[in-house]
N, C-alpha and C positions, 0 to 999 in steps of 0.2 A: 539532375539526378532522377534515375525512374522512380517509380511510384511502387512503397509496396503492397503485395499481393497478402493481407490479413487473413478475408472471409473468416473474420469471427463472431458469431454467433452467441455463446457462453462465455461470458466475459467478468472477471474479478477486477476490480478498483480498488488501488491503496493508496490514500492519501495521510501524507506525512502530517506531523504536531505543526511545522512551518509553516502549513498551505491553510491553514485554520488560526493560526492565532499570528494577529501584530504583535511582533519581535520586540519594538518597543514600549508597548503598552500592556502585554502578555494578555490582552484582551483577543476575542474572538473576532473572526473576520466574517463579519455577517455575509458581505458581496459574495465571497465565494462559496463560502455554504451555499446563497442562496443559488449561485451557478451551477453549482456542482450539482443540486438537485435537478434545477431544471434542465440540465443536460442528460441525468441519468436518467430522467423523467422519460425526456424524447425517446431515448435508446430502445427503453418501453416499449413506446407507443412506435416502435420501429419492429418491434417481434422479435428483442435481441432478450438474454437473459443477464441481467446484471447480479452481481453481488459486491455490496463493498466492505473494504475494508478498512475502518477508521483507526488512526491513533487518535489520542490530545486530551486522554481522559484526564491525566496530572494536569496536563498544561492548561484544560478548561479548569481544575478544581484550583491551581494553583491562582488563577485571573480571579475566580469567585472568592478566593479567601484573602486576595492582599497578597500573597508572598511571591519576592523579587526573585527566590533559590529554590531550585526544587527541595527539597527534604529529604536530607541523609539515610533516614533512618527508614526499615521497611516496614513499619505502622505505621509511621507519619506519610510514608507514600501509597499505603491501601487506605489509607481514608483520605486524604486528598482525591485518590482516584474514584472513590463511593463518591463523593461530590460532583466531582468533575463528569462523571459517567452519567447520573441521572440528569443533569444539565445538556450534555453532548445530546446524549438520544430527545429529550424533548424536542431541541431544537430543528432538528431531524427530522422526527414528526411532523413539526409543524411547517417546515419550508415541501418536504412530498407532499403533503395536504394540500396545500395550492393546485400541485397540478394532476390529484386524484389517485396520487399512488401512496401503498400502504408497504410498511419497513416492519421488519420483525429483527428486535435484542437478540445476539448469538452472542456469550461470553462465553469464550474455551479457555481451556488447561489442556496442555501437552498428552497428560496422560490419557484423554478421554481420547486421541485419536491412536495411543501405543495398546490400548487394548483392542480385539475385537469386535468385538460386541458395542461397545459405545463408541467405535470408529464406524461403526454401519448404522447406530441409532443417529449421529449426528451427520451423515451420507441421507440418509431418510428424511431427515428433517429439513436440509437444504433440498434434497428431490422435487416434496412438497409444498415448499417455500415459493419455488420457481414456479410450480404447476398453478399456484394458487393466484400467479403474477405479484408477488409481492417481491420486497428488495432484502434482502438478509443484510445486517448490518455487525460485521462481527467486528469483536475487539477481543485480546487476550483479558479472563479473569482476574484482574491485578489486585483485588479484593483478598485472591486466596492463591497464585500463582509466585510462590516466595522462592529460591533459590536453597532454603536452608531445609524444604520439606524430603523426605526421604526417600517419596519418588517424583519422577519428574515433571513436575505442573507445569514449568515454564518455558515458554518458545523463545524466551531472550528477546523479541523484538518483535513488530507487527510484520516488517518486513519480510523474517521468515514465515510469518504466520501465514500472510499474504501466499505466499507459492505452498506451502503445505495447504490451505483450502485448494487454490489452483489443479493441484495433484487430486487431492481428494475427489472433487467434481469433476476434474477432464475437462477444463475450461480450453476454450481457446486461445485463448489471449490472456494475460495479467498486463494490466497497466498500472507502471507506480511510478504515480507524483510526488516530486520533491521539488527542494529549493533551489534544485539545478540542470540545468539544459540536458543533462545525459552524461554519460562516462566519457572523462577525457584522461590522459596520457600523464597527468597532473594535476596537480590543485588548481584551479585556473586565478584564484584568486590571489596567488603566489606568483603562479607561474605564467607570463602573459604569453609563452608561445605554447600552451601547453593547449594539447587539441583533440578534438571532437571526434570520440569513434561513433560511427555511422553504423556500422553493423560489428558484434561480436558473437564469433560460434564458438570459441574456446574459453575457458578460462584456463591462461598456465599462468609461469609464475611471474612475466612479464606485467600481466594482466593486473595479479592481484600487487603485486610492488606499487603499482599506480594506485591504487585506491590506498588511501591511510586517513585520519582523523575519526573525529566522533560527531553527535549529530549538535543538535540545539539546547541550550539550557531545559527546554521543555521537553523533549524527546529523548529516547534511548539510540536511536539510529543512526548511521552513519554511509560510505560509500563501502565499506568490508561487510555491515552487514547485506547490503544490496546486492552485493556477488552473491555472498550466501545462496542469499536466495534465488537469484542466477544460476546458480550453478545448480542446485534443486531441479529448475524448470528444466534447464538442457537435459540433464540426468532423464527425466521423463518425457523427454522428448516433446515438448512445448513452446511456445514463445514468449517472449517477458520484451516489454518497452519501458525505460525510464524515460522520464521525462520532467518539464520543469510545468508542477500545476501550480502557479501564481493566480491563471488564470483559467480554470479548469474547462472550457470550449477547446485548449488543446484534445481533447480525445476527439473532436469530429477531424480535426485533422489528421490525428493520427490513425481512426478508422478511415477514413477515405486514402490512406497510405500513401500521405507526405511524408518527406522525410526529413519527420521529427525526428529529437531523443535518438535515444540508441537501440539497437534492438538490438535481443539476445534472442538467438536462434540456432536448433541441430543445424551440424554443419552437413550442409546438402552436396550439389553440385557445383560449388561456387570458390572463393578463395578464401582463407580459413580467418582472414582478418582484413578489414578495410575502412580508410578513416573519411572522416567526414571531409570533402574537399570545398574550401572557399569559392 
């Protein structure tokens, strides 16, 4: 299969609750934090501009406090997540430290980008962020990001979060890792003939019938919200790769344009859907 043609530059990373915490131990997975840095490290020290985008603040606070369930209730999950979130970033911290790079906390709320005025203050802020070489490290505010407030704090999931930064900066690329190779045509874990698109430029309704379920004990996400935010990016004419970050060194392959995951991409001069062939 040929190679794709990325050249991206400004580049967003979203790794999912899965690709950070062992499933069965709801503990943290050190190895790939600590990959995931030093990979976003290199990208650095390559003249690219990264920015990521973390979930797994419940799912680190729920590892630090003992609990097997995430928590009902939405106090009981903004303080899990004040746990979990000052743990996540330290760690963070401490694995770019190693290899000389510095991360800057971005907690957002929805509404800070429906305004104006603080949709250009936090446009400025990642500007500078960039210019400064540092890595922005955002997460939705799930401290104060509640569904019951009267206007609208919450992006529902990092996934969308992920392509609304993407939009905001004019990235080139968004890469999001999860716990599975790419979009296929079914569940694969159901469905054993169920198979691998390679490239998608549309979402119709075909498309979204294929995705259904929800994400992880630890997570809010699933394969509906990852169109979502697919659909977001084609909207603005961008590019979006899922992929499966187990082992987060995928993104040199997927920079050097193997053909990994799935890509979502404006439909060009090309055929409007094509699957990944054996």
């Amino acid at each position: 299969m040929n190679k794709r043609n990325l050249d991206a530059k400004r580049i967003v990373i979203k790794i999912g609750t899965s690709s950070l915490l062992y499933q069965d131990t709801s503990k943290l997975n050190l190895r790939s934090i600590e990959r995931l840095a030093f990979v976003l490290s290199d990208l650095k020290n390559q003249g690219k501009e990264v920015v990521l985008v973390s979930s797994g603040a419940i799912g680190v606070g729920m590892g630090r406090l003992g609990l097997s369930k995430r928590p009902d209730t939405i106090p009981a999950q903004q303080a899990v997540a004040s746990v979990g979130q000052g743990e996540l970033l330290g760690i963070y911290e401490r694995e770019f430290q190693h290899y000389g790079k510095s991360v800057a906390q971005m907690l957002l709320t929805r509404d800070v980008l429906v305004y104006p005025q603080s949709k250009k203050n936090v446009f400025n802020a990642f500007q500078e962020l960039l210019k400064m070489n540092v890595i922005p490290i955002v997460n939705e505010n799930d401290t104060v990001s509640v569904d019951e407030l009267d206007h609208k704090t919450k992006f529902g999931d990092n996934d969308q979060l992920s392509a609304i930064v993407a939009n905001l900066i004019d990235a080139d690329l968004l890469i999001m890792l999860s716990d599975i190779d790419g979009f296929y045509s079914g569940n694969p874990l159901s469905n054993p003939s169920a198979e691998l698109y390679h490239t998608i430029t549309n979402i119709d309704g075909s498309i979204i019938q294929a995705a259904g379920g929800v994400g992880t004990k630890f997570g809010t996400g699933g394969m509906v919200t990852k169109l979502k935010a697919a659909k977001r990016i084609l909207k603005n004419h961008q590019k979006m790769i899922l992929a499966n970050g187990k082992n987060p060194r995928i993104i040199y392959n997927i920079l050097a344009g193997d053909p990994v995951g799935t890509l979502f991409e404006p439909f060009l001069n090309q055929k409007k859907l094509s699957r990944k062939k054996d």
